[in-house]
N, C-alpha and C positions, 0 to 999 in steps of 0.2 A: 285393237280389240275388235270380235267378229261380233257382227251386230243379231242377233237373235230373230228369227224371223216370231214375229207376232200373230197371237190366233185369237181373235175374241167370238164369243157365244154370247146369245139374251137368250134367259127364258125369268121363269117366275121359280120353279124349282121350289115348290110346296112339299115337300117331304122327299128323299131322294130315293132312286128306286133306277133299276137295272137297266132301264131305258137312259137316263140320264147319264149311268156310266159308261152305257154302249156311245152318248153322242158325244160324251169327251171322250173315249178312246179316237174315234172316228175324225173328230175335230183336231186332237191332239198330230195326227198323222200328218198335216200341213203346217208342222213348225214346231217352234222349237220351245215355246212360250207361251202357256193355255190362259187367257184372261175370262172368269165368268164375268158378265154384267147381269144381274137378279134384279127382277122388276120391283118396282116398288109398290105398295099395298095398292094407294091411290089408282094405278096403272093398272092393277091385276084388279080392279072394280070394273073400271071402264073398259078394258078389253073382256073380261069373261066372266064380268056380269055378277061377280061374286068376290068375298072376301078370303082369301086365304089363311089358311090354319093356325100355320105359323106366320109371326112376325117377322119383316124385312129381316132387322138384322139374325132373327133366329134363323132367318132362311139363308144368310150370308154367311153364317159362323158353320151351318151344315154343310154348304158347299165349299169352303175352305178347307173342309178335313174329309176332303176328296184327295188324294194321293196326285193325281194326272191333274191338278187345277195348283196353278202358282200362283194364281191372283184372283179376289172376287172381290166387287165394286159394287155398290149400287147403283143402278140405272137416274136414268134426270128424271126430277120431278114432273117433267114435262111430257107427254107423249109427241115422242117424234122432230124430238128440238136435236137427239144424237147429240150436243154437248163430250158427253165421256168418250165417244170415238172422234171429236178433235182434238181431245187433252191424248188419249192415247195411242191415234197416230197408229193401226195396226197393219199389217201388212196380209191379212187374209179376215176373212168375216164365214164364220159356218154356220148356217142355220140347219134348224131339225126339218124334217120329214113333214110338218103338219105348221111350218111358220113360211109360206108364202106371200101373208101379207105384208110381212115380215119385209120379207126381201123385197117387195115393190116398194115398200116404202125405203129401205136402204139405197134401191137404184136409185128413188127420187132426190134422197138428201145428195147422194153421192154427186149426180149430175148436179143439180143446183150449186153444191159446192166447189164444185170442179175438182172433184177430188178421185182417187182411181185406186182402188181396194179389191181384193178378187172375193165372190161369194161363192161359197160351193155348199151346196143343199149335201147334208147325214141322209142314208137313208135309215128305213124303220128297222127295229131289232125283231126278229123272227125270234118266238119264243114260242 
């Protein structure tokens, strides 16, 4: 059996909107298998300072019935513990256009854990 090349995204994904489908297409193009991970409330407080519209799992159940998404998870209660990319084990990590911190913090777990994941930044959707 051919093993599936793995693609995982984070975002909060508060209502879905044409940007988001533009960043799983774009994400989707490095593999074979699109995994979202959807921030959890607590985490979309502490990072942007605000509460989200919809509820986690409301925000999970919308991004699951995205066509281009095979899998959506909730993110660790933790910020920055990355737990769901040990259990998942992916073979590429895409971030969006406007998650740099994003990615430095990725680099950091990644080296720490001696672990070796390729990041490629989406860019932004010209609309």
């Amino acid at each position: 059996m051919i093993k599936k090349k793995r693609v995982v995204v984070f975002g909060i994904f508060d209502g879905i909107h044409e940007g988001h489908r533009d960043f799983f297409r774009q994400s989707r193009e490095y593999g074979d298998e699109l995994i979202v991970i959807v921030g959890r409330d607590e985490i979309c407080r502490k990072l942007k300072n605000k509460t989200p519209k919809h509820s986690e799992k409301e925000r999970c159940l919308l991004v699951s019935q995205e066509p281009l998404v095979d899998k959506t998870l909730l993110g660790d209660p933790t910020l920055s513990s990355y737990q769901v990319l040990a259990q998942l084990k992916p073979d590429v990590i895409c971030i969006g256009y406007d998650q740099q911190k994003l990615r430095e913090d990725l680099e950091r777990w990644l080296s720490e854990t001696n672990q070796t994941v390729e990041i490629f930044s989406c860019k932004k959707l010209d609309i």
